[in-house]
N, C-alpha and C positions, 0 to 999 in steps of 0.2 A: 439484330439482323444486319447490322451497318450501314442500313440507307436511310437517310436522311428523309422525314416526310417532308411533301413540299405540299402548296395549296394547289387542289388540280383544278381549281375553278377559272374558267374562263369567260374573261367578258366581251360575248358576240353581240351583244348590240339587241337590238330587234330581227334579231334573225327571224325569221319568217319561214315555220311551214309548210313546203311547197306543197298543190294537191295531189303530184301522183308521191311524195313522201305520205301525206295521209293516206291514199288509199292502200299504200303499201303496209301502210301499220293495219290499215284494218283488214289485208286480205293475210295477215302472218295471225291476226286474232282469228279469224273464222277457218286457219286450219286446226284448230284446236277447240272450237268452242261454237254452238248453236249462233245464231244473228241474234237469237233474243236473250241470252247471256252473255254474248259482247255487247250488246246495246245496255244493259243492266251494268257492266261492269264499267261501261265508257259513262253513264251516268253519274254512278259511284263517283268514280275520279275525277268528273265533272265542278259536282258537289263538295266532296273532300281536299279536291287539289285549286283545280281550275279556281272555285271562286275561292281561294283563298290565299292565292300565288301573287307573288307582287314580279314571276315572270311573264311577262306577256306570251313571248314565243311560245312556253310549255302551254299557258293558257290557251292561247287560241289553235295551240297543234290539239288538244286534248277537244275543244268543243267542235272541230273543224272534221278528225276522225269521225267523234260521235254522228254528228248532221250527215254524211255520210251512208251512215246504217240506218238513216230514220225511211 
């Protein structure tokens, strides 16, 4: 294709979450899905991503959403 890959990772720090970005994440899940299947599915990720991210930022946006829905 002629383009060169490049690393698209970038390092923000402890970027931080803010709360109406979470509630924005959780009001774009509940156009599509029951409160108690985004609560199940913000679990899920809780469990499979969160505790096991060495990002904080994704960590705490992902348990920050969920406590949100509880």
């Amino acid at each position: 294709m002629g383009v060169a890959r490049r690393n698209l990772y970038l390092d923000r720090g402890d970027m931080v979450t803010t709360n109406k970005e979470s509630m924005h994440l959780m009001s774009i899940l509940l156009r599509y899905m029951s409160k108690k299947m985004a609560l199940k599915m913000l679990t899920d990720m809780e469990e499979e991503v969160a505790n096991t991210t060495e990002n904080v930022s994704l960590r705490n946006s992902i348990i920050m959403t969920r406590e949100y829905l509880l």
